[in-house]
C-alpha positions as CSV (number, residue, x, y, z in Angstrom):
1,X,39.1,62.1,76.0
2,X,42.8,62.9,77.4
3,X,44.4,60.6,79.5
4,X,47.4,61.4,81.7
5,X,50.0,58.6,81.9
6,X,52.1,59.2,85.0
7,X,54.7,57.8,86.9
8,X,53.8,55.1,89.6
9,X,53.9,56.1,93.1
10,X,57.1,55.4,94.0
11,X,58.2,54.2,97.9
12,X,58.5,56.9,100.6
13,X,63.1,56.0,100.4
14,X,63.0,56.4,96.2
15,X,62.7,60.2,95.8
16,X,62.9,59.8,92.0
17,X,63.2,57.4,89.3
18,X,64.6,57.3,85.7
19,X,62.9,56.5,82.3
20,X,64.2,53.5,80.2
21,X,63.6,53.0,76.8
22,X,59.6,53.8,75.0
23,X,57.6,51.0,73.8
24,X,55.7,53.1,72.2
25,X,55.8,56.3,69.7
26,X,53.5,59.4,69.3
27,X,50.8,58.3,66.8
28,X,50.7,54.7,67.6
29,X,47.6,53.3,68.9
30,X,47.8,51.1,72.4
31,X,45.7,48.7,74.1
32,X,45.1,48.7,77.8
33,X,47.5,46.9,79.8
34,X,50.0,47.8,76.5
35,X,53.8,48.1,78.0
36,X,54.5,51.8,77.5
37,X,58.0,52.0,79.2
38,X,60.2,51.2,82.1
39,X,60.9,53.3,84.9
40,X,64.3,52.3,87.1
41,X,64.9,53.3,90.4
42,X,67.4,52.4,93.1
43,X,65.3,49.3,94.0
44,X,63.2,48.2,91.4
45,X,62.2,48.6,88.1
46,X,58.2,49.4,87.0
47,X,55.9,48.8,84.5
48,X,54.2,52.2,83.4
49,X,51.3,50.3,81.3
50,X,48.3,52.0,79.4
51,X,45.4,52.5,81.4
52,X,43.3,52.9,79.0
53,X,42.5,51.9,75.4
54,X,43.7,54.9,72.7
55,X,46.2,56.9,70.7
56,X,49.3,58.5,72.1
57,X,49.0,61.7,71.4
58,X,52.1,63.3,73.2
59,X,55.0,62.0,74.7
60,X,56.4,64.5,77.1
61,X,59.6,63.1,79.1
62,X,62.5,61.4,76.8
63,X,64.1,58.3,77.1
64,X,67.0,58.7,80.1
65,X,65.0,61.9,81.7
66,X,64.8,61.8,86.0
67,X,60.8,62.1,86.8
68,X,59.5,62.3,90.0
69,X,56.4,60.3,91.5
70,X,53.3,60.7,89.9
71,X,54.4,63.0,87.2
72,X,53.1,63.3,83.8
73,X,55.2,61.7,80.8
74,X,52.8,61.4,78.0
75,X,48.7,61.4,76.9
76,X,46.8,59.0,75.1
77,X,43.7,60.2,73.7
78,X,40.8,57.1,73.8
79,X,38.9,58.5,71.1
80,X,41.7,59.0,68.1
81,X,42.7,56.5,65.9
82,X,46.4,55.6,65.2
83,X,47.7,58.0,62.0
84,X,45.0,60.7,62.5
85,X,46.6,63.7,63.7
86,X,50.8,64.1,63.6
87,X,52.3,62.7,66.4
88,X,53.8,65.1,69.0
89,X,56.9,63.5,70.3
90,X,59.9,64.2,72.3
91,X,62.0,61.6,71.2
92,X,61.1,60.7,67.5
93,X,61.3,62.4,64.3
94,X,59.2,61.8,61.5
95,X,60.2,60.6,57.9
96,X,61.6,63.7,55.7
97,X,59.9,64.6,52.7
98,X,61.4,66.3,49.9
99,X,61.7,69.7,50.7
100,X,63.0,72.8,48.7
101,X,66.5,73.9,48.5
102,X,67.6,76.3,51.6
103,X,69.5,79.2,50.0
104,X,72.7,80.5,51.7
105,X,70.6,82.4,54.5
106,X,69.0,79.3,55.7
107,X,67.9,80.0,59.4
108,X,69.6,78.1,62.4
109,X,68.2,75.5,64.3
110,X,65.0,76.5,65.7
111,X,64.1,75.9,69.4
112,X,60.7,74.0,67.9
113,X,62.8,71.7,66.0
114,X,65.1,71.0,69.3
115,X,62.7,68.8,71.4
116,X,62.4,66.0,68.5
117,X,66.1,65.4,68.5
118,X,68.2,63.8,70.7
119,X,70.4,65.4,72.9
120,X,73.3,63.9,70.7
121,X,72.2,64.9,67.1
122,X,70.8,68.5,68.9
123,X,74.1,69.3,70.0
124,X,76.0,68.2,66.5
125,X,73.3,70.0,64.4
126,X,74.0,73.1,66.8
127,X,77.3,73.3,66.6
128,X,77.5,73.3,62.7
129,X,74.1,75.7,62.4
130,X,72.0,72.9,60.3
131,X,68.8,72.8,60.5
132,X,66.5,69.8,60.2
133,X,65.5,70.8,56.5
134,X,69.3,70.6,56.3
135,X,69.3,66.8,56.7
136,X,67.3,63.5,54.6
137,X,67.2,60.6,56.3
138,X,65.3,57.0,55.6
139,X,64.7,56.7,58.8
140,X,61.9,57.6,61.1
141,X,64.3,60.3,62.7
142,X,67.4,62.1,62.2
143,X,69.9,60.2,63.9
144,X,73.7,61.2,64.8
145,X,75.3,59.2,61.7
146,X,72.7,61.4,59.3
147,X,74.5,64.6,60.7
148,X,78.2,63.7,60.2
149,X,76.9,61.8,56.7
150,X,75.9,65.2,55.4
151,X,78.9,67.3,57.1
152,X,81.2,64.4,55.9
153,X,79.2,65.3,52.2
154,X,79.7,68.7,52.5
155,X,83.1,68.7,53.0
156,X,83.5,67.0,50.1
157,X,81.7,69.2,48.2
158,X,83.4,72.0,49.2
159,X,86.8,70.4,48.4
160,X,86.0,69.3,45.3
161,X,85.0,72.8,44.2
162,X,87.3,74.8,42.3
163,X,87.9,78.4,43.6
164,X,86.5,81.1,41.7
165,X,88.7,83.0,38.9
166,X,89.8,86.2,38.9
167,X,88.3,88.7,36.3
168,X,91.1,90.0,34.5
169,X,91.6,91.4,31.1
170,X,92.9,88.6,29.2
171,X,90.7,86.3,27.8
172,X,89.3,83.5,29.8
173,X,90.1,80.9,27.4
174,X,94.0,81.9,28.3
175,X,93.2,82.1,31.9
176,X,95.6,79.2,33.8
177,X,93.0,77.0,35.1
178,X,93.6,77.3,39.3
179,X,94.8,73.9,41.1
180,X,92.1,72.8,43.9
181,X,92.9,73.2,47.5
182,X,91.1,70.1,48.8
183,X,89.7,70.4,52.5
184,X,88.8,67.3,53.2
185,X,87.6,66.7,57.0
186,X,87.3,62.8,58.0
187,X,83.7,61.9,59.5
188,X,85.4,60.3,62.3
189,X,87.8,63.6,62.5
190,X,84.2,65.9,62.6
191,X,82.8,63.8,65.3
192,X,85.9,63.8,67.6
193,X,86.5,67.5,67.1
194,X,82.4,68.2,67.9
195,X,82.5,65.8,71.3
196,X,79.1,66.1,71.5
197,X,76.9,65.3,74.5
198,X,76.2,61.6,74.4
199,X,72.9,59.9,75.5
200,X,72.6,58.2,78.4
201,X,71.2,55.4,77.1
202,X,73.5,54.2,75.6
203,X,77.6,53.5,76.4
204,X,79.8,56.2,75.1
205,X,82.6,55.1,73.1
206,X,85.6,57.1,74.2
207,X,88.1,55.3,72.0
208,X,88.0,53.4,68.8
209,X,91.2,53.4,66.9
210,X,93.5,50.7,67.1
211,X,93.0,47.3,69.9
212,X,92.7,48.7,73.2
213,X,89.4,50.2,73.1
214,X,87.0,51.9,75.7
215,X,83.5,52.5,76.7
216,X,82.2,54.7,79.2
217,X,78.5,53.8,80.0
218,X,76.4,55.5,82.8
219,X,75.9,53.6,86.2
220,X,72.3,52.5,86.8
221,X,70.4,54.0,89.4
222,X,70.3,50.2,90.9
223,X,74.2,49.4,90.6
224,X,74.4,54.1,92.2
225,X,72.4,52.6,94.9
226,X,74.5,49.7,96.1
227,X,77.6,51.5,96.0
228,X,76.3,54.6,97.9
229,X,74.8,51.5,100.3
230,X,78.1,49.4,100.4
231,X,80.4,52.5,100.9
232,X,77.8,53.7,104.0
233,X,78.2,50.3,105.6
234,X,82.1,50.4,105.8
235,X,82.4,54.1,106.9
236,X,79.4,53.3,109.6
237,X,80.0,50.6,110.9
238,X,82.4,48.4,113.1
239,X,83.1,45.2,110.5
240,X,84.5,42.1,111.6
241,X,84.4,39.0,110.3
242,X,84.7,35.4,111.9
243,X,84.7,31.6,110.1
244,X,84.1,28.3,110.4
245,X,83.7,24.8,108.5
246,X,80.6,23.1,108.2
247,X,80.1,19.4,106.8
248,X,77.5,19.0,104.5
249,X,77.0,15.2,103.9
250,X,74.3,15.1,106.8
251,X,72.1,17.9,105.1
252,X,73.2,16.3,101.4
253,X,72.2,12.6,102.9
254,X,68.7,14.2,103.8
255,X,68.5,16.0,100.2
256,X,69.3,13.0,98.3
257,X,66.8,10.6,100.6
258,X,63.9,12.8,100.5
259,X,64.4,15.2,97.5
260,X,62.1,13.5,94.6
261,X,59.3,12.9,97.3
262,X,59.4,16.1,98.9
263,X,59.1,18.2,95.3
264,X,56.0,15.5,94.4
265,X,54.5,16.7,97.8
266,X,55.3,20.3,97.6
267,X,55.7,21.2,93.6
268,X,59.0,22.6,94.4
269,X,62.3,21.2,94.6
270,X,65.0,20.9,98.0
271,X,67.6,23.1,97.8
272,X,70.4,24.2,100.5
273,X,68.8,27.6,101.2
274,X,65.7,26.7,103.0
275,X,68.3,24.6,105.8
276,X,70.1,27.6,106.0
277,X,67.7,30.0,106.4
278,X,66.1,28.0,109.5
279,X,69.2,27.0,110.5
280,X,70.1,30.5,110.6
281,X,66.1,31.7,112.4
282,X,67.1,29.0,115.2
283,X,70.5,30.7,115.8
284,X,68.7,34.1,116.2
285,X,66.8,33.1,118.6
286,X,69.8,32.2,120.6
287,X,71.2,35.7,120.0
288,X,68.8,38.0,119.3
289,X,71.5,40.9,119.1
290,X,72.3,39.3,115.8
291,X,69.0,40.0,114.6
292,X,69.2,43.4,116.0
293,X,69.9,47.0,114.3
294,X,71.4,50.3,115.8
295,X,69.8,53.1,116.1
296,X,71.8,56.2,116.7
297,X,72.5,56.0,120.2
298,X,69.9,53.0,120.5
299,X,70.1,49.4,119.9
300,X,66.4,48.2,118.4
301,X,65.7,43.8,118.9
302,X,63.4,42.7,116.3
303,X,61.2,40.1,117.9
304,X,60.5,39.0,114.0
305,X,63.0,37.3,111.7
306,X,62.9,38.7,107.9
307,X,65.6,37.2,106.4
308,X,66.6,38.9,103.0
309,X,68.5,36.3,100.2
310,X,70.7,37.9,98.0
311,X,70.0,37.6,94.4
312,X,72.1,38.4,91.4
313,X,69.8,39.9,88.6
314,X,70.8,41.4,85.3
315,X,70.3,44.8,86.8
316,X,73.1,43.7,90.0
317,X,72.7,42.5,93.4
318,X,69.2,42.7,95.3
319,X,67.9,41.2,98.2
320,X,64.5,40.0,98.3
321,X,62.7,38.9,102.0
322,X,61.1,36.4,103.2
323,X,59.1,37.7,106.3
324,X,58.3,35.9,109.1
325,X,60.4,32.9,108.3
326,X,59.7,31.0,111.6
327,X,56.5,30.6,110.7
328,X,57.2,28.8,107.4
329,X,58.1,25.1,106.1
330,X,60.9,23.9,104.6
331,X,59.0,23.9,101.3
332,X,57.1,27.6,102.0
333,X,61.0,29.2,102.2
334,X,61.8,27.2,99.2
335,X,58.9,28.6,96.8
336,X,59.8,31.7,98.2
337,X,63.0,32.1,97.2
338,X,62.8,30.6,94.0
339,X,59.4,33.0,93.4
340,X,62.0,36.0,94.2
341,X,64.7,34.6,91.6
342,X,62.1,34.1,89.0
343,X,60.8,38.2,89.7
344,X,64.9,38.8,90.2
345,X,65.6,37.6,86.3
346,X,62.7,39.1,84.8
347,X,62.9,42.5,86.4
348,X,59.4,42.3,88.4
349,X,60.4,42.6,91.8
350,X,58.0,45.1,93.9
351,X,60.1,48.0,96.6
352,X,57.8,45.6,99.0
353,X,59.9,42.6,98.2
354,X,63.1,44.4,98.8
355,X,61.8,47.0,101.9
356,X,62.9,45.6,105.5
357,X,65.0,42.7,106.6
358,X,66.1,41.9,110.0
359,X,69.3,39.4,108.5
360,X,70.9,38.7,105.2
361,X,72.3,35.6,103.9
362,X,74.4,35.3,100.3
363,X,75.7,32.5,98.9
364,X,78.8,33.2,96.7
365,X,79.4,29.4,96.4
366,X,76.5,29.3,93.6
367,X,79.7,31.4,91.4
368,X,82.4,29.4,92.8
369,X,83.7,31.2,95.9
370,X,85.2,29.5,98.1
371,X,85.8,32.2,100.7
372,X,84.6,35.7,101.5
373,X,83.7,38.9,104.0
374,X,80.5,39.5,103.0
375,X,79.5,43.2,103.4
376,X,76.5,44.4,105.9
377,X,73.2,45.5,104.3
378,X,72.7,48.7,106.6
379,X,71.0,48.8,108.8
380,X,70.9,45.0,109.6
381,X,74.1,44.5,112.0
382,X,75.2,41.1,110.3
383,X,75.0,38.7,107.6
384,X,75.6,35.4,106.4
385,X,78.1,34.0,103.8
386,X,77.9,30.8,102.4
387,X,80.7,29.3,99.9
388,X,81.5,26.3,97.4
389,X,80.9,22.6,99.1
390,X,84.3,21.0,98.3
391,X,85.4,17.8,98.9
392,X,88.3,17.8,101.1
393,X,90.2,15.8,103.7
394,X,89.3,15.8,107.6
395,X,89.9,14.5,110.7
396,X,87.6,12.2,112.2
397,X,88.1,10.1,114.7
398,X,91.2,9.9,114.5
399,X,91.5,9.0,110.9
400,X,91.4,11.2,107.5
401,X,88.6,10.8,105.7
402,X,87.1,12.7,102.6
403,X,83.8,15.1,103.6
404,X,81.7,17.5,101.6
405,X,83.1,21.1,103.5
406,X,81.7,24.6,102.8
407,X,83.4,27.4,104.7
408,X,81.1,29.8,106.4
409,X,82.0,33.7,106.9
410,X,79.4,36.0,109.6
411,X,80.5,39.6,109.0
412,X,79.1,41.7,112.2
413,X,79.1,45.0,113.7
414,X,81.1,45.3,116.4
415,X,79.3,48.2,118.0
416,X,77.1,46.1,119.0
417,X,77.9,42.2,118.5
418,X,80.8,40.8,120.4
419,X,82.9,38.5,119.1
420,X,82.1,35.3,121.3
421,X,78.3,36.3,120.5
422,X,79.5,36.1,116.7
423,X,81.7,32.8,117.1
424,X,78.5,31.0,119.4
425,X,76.2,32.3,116.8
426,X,78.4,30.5,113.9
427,X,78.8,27.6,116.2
428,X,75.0,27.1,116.2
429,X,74.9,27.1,112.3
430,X,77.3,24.3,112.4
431,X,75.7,22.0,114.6
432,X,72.5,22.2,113.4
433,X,73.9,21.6,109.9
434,X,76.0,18.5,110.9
435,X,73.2,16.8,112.9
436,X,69.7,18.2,111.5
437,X,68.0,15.8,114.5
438,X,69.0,19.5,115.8
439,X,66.9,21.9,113.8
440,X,63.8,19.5,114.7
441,X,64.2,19.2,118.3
442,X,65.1,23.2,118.2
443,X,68.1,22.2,120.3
């Protein structure tokens, strides 16, 4: 029996998606729940597992094709067994065999042959009218290096041939033998001249003579997405950006006091985000126009506080929510964040855990910044930047003393946040954060 393996549904905002790299070939027999492949879109990236128990009998979109949602990209048949039948593929190309010498007349590149190549080696075969009976390989396809091994080959040959002689009527013992007239043509001279289309899975190399080198490689959907989002939010919107100080020693005295108890009582430990993020609920509340978002000629309140937390990942910046943070514990925001950098790392983050958001907070100080202007994530109207705790001299009291101090930055739109509603807001933050008896009396 023929099963269809198809592309997830993807979220109603992700109108397409683009294949990674195939876990599996044509031929090879899978296990249900098997990783077949990765799909990337601008959020996320998916899973695409086998369904089924079987043999995959067709693999019909390539590595680095755009597929839509809930489109067909290969079959496994549940009732063959791995090495029975040849394995159609799009992407592989079987061991050669020794095959019989092509005369002269050999026929071009057939259009059957095309699919099995990749785009790379298809062009370069192409363009020097070589067909795969042309090339031998030892590997399981024909690969790029193959091609300009056996143009690079028959250049040689070609040079090293001596031209024909001329039939004349002297003997041909007293014939002068003819000089040579080498041709030699450089492998990395062939694959210059060709430029062929490059693959984009992997980085093009653009320059590799000498020490300054280059590599041009393809932007990820993801890293498309952000910029696409991050240009929007300065062309859209009204940015300011207001600071402040905070001291940290009151919220580092709690930590320190309570931290090994509280991670025996709750299995997770106390960090600096889950103050911040209630801190920042409590502050909200105060002025809900923070937590607000325009909409065209509208302002919509959100009477709910989704607080995305920006996460670096391998793939680049994402932000993760944790909805309905006033109703959560200290230690419930905790597990949730660290639950979202866990999924953040290893690439399982659902569109769910990314879709919404009433407020965003980022905390550059984790790298070592020590100031910034974070950037709005449309179409929240503000977020949150946290920096580097330094220890550095203030006045108290009168006298200087030494304190723990992280600047704070609150980038806002100023459509629809004034500035004393910004500078209150930060103001908030700071108290709370210099005398937590705040943040339980909800003062």
């Amino acid at each position: 029996m023929l099963i269809e393996v198809k592309v997830p549904v993807l979220a109603e905002s992700v109108a397409e998606a683009t294949l990674m790299t195939w876990q599996k070939r044509a031929g090879e027999q899978v296990k249900r729940g098997d990783n077949l492949i990765d799909i990337e879109t601008d959020k996320v990236t998916l899973e695409v597992s086998a369904l089924n128990d079987g043999v995959i009998t067709e693999i019909i979109k390539d590595d680095g094709e755009t597929v839509l949602s809930d489109e067909i990209i290969a079959r496994i048949d549940t009732e063959a067994k791995a090495g029975a039948a040849a394995p159609v593929e799009t992407n592989s190309e079987p061991k050669q065999q020794s095959l019989p010498e092509m005369d002269a007349n050999a026929e071009e590149l057939s259009e059957t042959d095309l699919p099995k190549l990749s785009p790379a080696v298809r062009n370069l075969m192409e363009e020097h009218k070589l067909s795969t009976t042309d090339i031998s390989t030892t590997a399981e396809r024909i690969t790029k290096e193959d091609v300009l091994r056996h143009i690079g080959d028959e250049n040689k040959e070609v040079a090293a041939s001596p031209a024909p002689k001329t039939i004349a009527s002297a003997p041909p013992a007293e014939a002068p033998a003819p000089a040579p007239t080498p041709v030699p043509v450089p492998v990395e001279k062939v694959e210059t001249k060709s430029a062929p289309k490059q693959e984009t899975s992997v980085p093009v190399l653009t320059s590799s003579t000498g020490d300054r080198p280059e590599e041009k490689v393809p932007m990820t959907r993801l890293r498309k997405r952000v910029a696409e989002r991050l240009l929007g939010a300065q062309q859209e919107n009204a940015i300011l950006t207001t600071f402040n100080e905070v001291n940290m020693q009151p919220v580092m005295d709690i930590r320190n006091r309570y931290k090994d108890e509280f991670e025996k009582t709750h299995g997770v430990k106390l960090g600096f985000m889950s103050f911040f993020t209630r801190v920042v609920i409590e502050a909200l509340k105060k002025f809900p126009v923070i937590n607000a978002s325009v909409d065209g000629d509208n302002i919509i309140y959100h009477g709910y506080f989704d607080i995305g937390i920006a996460v670096s990942s391998p793939r680049g910046l994402v932000v993760p929510i944790v909805r309905d943070g006033d109703a959560l514990s200290l230690a419930e925001i905790e597990t949730k964040i660290r639950e979202y950098g866990a999924k953040a790392k290893e690439g399982k983050l659902a569109i769910e855990d990314l879709t919404g958001g009433t407020f965003t907070i980022t905390n550059g100080g984790v790298f070592g910044s020590l100031l910034s202007t974070p950037i709005i994530n449309p179409p929240q109207s503000a977020i949150l930047g946290m920096h580097s705790i330094q220890q550095r001299p203030v006045a108290e009291n009168g006298e200087v003393v030494i304190r723990p101090m992280m600047y704070t930055a609150l980038s806002y739109d100023h459509r629809i946040i004034d500035g004393s509603d910004a500078v209150r807001f930060l103001v908030s933050i700071k108290q709370q954060l210099e005398d937590p008896a705040r943040l339980l009396l909800q003062l």
